[in-house]
C-alpha positions as CSV (number, residue, x, y, z in Angstrom):
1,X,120.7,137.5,76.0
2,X,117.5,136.5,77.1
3,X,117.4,133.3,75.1
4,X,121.0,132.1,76.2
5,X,120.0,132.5,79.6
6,X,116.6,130.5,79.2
7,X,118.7,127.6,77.2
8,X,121.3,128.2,80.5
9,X,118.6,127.6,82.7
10,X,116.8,124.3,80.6
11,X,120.4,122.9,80.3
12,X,121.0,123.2,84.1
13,X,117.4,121.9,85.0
14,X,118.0,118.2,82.3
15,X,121.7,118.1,84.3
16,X,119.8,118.3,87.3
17,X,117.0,115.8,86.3
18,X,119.3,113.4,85.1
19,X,121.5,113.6,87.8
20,X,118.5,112.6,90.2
21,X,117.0,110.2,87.9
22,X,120.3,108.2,88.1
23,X,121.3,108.3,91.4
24,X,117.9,107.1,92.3
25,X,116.5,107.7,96.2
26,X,119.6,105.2,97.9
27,X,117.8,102.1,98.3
28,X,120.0,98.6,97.6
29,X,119.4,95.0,97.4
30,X,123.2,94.9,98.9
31,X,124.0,94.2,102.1
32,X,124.1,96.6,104.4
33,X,127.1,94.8,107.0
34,X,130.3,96.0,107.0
35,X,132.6,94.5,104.8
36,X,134.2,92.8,107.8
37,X,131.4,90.7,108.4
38,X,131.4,87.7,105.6
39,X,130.6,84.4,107.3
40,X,128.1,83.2,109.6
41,X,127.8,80.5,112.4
42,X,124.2,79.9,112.9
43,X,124.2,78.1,116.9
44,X,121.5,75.3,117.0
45,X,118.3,77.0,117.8
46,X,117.3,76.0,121.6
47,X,114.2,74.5,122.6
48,X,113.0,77.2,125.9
49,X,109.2,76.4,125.3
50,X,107.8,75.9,128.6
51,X,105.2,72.8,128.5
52,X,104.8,72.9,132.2
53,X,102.7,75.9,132.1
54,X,99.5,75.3,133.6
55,X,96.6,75.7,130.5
56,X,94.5,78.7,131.1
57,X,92.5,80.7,128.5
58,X,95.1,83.5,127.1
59,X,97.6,80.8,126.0
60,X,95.0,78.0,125.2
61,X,96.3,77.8,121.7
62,X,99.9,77.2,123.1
63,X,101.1,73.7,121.8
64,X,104.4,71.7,122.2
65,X,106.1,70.6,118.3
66,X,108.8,68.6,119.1
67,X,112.0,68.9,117.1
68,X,110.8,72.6,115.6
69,X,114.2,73.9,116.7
70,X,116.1,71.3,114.7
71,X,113.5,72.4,111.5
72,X,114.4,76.3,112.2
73,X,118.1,75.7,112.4
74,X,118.2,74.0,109.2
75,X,116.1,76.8,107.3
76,X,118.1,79.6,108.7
77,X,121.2,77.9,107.5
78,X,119.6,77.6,103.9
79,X,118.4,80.9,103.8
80,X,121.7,82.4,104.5
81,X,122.8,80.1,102.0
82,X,119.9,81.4,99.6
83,X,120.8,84.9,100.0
84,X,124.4,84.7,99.6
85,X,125.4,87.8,101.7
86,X,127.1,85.7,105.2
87,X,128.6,82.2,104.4
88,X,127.4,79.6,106.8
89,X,130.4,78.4,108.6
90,X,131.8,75.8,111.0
91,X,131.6,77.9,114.6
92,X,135.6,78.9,114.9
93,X,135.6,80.0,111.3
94,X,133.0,82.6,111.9
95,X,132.8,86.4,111.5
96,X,129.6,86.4,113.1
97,X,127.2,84.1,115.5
98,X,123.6,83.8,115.7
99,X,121.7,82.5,118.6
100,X,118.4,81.4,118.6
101,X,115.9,80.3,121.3
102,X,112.7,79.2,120.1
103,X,110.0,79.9,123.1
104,X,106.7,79.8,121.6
105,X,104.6,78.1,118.9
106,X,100.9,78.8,118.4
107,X,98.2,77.8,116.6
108,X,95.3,80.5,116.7
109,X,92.1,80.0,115.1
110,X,91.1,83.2,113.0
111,X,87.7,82.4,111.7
112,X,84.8,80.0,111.9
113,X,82.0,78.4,109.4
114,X,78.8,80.2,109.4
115,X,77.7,78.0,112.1
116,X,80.6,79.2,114.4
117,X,81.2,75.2,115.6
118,X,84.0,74.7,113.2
119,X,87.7,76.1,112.5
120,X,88.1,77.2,108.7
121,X,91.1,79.2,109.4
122,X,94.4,79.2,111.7
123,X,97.6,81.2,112.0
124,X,100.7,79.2,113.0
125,X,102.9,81.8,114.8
126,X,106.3,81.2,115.9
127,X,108.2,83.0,118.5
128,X,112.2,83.3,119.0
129,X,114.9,85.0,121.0
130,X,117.6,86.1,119.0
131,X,121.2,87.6,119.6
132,X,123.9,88.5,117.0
133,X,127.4,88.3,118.2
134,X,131.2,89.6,116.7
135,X,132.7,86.8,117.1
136,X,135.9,88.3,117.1
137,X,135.4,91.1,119.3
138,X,133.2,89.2,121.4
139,X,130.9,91.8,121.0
140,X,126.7,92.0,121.0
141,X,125.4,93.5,118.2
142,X,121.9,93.3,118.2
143,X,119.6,91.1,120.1
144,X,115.3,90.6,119.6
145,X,113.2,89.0,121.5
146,X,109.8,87.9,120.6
147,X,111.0,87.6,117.0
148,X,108.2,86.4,114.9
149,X,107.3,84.1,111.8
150,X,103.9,82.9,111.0
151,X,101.7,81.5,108.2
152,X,97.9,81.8,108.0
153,X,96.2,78.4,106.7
154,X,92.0,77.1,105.9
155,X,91.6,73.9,106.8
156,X,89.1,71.0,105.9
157,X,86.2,73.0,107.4
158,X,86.5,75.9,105.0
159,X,83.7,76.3,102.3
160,X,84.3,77.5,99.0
161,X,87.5,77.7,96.5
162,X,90.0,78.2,99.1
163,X,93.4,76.3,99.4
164,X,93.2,73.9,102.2
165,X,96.8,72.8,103.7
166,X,97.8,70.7,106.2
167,X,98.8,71.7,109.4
168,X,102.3,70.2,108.4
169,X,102.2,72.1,105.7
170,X,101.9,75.5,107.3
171,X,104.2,74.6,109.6
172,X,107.0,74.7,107.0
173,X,105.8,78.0,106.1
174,X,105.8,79.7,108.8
175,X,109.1,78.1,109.9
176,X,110.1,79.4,106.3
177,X,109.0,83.2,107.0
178,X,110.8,83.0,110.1
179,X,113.8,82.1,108.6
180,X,113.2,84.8,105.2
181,X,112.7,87.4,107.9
182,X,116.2,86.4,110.6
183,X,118.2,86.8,107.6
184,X,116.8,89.9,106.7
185,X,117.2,91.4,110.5
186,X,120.6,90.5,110.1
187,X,121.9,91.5,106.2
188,X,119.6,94.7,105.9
189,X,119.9,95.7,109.3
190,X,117.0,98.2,109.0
């Protein structure tokens, strides 16, 4: 008696185990929209960067990139293209709209040569409002502000084996992490 109820209990504990092992803990690379939602209209991003500001020290890093709006657009719409979850679509075709305002772009310096006279090191940062909208419904689904991408870069100055780039060249990463990250807000809706 005692051994069928020792096999009972190993039995029940493998059912359990395996049970748990192949369920897993719930986490997806799926989408997490509603299957209503399948196509996307991504509005040209708007320029709202204010270059009238008077210069003073907190936003001394504060510079004007003309045309970064157009370059966002474009990588948002290839990234939802990428990712294959929403459809980029013409505007009335849309199950969904996303608005952009792009309202700051910074370049901060984050360290110096020994000397402390040069720049080795900058972070491009890029700041934009966003809104999601049911088209349909006419509804607002989310909305950020302050929504970030950025990309850290060594330039000329920097000693050593480091990778220097371009400030061109960061800029297309950051606008790329912006991009990798609005289409995450949007699909995985954490």
């Amino acid at each position: 008696m005692k051994n069928k109820l020792s096999f009972f209990l190993f039995l029940t504990t493998i059912c359990c185990l395996l049970v748990a092992g192949l369920t897993g803990c719930g986490y997806t690379t799926r989408s997490m929209l509603s299957g209503k939602y399948n196509t996307i209209y991504i509005a040209p991003f708007l320029n709202k960067v204010d270059i009238t500001q008077e210069s003073y020290s907190a936003n001394k890093y504060r510079i004007y990139r003309p045309m970064l709006e157009t370059d966002i657009t474009k990588k948002v719409i290839n990234r939802y293209l990428f990712d294959g979850n929403l459809k980029p679509v013409k505007e009335g075709l849309a199950d969904l709209v996303l608005k952009g305002e792009l309202i700051e772009y910074l370049k901060d310096p984050l360290s110096y040569d020994v000397n402390g006279e040069n720049i080795t090191e900058y972070r491009i940062n890029i700041y934009v409002n966003l809104s999601l909208w049911d088209s349909k419904e006419d509804k607002l689904l989310w909305q950020e502000n302050n929504f970030n991408g950025n990309y850290s870069f060594f330039t000329s100055f920097a000693s050593g084996n480091v990778v220097k780039v371009t400030e061109d060249a960061a800029v297309i990463n950051a606008v790329e992490d912006l991009a990798r990250r609005i289409v995450e807000r949007t699909v995985e809706q954490w």
